[in-house]
N, C-alpha and C positions, 0 to 999 in steps of 0.2 A: 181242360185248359187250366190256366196256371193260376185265375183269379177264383175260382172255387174252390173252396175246401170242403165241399159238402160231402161227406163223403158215405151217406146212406146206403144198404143197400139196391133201394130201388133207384137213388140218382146213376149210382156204378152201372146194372143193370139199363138203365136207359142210356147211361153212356157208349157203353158196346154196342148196344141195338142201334145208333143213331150212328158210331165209326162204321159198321156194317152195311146199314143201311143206304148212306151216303157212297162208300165202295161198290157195292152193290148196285143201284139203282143210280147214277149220277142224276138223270133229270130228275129224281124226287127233292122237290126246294124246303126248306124248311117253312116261308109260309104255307104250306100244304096243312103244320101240326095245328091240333088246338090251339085256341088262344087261352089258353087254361096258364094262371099266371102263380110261381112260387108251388110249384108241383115239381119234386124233387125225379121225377122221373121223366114229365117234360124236360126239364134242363139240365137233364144228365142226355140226353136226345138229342136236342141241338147242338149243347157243348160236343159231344161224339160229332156232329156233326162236321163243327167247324175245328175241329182236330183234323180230322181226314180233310178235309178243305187246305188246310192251313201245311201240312204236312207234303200233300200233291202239289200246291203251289214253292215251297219251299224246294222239291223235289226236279220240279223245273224249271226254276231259277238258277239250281246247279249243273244243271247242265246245256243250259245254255251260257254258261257263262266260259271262255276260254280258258283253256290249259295251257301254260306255255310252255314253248317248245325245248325239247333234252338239247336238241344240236342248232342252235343257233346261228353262232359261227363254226363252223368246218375248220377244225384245228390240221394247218396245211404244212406240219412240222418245222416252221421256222419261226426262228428263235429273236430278241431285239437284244440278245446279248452281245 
């Protein structure tokens, strides 16, 4: 996510394991993690998390949203010249 710059190897590392994770296993919640607080690979974990969260949701948002349409009006060759 875009508010962390932490960018240790074990945060990176629990970041993938937690976008995986969450793709992977949709019921597994994040309360499930530790309560282990300022552990750079817990919140590389969640953050993963709520990327893939955040990405899914953003994903069908777009398409649910309308496209509109190429032929609206039916151009029926005449002219107001």
């Amino acid at each position: 996510m875009e508010k962390t710059t932490n960018t240790s190897p074990n945060y990176l590392k629990g970041f993938n394991q937690g976008y995986q994770l969450a793709k992977e296993v949709p019921e597994f919640f994040m309360k499930d993690l530790p309560k282990t607080q300022n552990k750079p690979r817990i919140e590389g974990i969640v953050d993963g998390m709520r990327q893939y969260h955040h990405e899914r949701y953003i994903s069908k948002q777009k398409s649910k949203t309308p496209k509109p349409s190429q032929n609206k009006a039916p151009d029926k060759g005449i002219s107001r010249n």
